[in-house]
C-alpha positions in Angstrom: 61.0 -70.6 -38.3 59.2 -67.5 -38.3 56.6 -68.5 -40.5 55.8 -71.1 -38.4 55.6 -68.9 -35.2 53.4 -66.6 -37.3 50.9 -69.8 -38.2 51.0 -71.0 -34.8 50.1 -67.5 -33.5 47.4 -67.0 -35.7 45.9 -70.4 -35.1 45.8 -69.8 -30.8 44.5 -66.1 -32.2 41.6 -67.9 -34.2 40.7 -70.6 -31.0 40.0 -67.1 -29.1 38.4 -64.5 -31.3 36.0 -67.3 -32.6 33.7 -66.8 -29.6 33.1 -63.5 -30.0 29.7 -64.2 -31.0 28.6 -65.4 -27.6 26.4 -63.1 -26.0 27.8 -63.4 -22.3 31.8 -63.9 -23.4 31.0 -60.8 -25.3 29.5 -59.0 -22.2 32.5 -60.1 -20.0 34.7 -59.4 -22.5 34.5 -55.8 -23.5 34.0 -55.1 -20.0 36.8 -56.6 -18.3 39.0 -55.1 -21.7 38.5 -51.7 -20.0 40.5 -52.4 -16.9 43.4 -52.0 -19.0 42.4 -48.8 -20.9 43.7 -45.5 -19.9 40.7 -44.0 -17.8 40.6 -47.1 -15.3 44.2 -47.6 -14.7 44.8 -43.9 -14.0 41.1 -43.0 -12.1 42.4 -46.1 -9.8 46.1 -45.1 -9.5 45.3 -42.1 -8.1 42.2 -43.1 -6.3 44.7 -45.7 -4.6 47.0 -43.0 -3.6 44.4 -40.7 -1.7 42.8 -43.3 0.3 46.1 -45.4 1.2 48.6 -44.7 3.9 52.0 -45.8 4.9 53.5 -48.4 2.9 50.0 -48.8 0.8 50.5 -45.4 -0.5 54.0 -45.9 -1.3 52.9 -49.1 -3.3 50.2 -46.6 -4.8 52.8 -44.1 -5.9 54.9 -47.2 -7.5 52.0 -48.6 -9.4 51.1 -45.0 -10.7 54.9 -44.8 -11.9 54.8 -48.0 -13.3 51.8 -47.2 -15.6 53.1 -44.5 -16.7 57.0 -45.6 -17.1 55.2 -48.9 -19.1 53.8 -46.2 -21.7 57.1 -44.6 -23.1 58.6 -47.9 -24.2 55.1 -49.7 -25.7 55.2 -46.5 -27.3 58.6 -46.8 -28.8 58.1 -50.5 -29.5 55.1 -49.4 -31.5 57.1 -47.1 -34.4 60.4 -49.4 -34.2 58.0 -52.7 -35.0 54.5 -51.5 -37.0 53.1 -54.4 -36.5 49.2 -54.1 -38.2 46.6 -55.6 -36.4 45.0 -59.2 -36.7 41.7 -57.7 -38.1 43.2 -56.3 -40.9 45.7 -59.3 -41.7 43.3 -62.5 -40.7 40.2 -63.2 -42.7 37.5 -64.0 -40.6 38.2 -62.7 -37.7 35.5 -60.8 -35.5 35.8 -57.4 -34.1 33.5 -54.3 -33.0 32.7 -51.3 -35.1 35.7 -48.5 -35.0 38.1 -50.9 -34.2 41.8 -49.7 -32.5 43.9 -48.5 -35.8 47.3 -48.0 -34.3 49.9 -51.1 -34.5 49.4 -54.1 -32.2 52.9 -54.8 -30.6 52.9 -54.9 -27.6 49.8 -54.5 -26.3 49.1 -51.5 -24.3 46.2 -52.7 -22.4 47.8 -55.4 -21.0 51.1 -53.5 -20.2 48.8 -51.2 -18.1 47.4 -53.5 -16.2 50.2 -56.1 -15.6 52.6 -52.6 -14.5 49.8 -51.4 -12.3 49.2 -54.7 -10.6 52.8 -55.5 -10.3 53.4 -53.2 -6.8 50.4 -55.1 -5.6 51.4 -58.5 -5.8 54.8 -57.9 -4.5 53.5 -55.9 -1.3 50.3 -58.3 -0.7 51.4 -61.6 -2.7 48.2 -63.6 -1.1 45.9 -60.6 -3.8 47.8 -62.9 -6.7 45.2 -65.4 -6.8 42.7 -62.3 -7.9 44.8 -60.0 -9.5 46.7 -62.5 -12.0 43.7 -63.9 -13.2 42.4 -60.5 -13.8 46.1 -59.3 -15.7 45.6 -62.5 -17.5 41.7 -61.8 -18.1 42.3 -58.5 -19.5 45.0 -59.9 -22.0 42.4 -62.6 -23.4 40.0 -59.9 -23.8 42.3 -58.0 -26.7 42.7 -61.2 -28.6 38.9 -61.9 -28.1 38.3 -58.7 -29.4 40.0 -59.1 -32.6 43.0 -56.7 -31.8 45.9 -58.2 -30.5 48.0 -61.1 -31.6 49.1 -63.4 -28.5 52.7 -62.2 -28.7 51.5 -58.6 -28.4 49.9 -59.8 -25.4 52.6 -61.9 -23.7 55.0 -59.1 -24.5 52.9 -56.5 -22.9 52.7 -58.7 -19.8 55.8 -58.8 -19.8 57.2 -55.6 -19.8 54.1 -54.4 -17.8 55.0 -56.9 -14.8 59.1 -55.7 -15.5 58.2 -52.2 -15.0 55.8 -52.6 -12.3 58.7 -54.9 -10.4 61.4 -52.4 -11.0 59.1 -49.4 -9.8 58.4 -51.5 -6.8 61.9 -52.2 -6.0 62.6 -48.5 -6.5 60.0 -46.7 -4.3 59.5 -49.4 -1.6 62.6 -51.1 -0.9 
């Protein structure tokens, strides 16, 4: 059964890095990956927090806790299951120079992003039709990249949208 997951996985892997030659996927690709890094999610966290008030600010402060509750356990995940990454296990696949060298599961990109955009789409739900795309966007972007299986994604997402909720519930309810 988990062979078959495994193929599966790798196959939907394949159907997405395979583009990566394309000039303008390629562009909006490694671009859009670096909403999930560590220097955007934190630069706009904060930023967020200075120039909101009221209830915004409190939404702020939950998405900034959020990112950086969502870090202890992807980091936790990532010793208990050291899970290498595609590149190194799938032939073929396409990837930049200096490529990530940690272990995939889960994705810590996508975590970010999904935990800071969490608050926000429970205090302003009509921002989902912007902000899941992006989530979604960014997640795409790590297998496109040659990094990231789609179970390191969806779990990522996952936990990122479970901590982003629970930080939500904690600071604003």
């Amino acid at each position: 059964m988990l062979h078959v997951f495994y193929s599966l996985e790798c196959q939907l892997f394949q159907k997405v890095n395979r583009h990566f030659d394309r000039k303008l996927l390629n562009l909006f690709f490694r671009s859009v990956t670096h909403l999930g890094g560590a220097d955007i999610t934190i630069a706009a966290t904060f930023l967020l927090i200075i120039l909101s008030s009221g209830e915004a600010r409190l939404t702020a402060f939950a998405s900034a806790l959020a990112l950086s509750a969502g870090h202890i356990p992807v980091h936790i995940v990532k010793q208990l299951f050291p899970r290498k990454r595609p590149y190194l296990l799938i032939e073929k696949t396409k990837t930049h120079k200096n490529p990530l060298q940690d272990h995939s599961f889960p994705s810590g990109h996508t975590t970010a992003i999904f935990s800071v955009l969490t608050p926000y789409l429970l205090f302003i739900p009509q921002l989902s039709f912007v902000l899941i795309p992006l989530g979604i966007c960014v997640g795409i972007s790590r297998m496109y990249l040659g990094l990231h299986y789609p179970s390191d994604v969806i779990a990522g997402g996952i936990l990122g949208t479970v901590t982003g909720s629970l930080c939500f519930c904690l600071l604003c309810n």
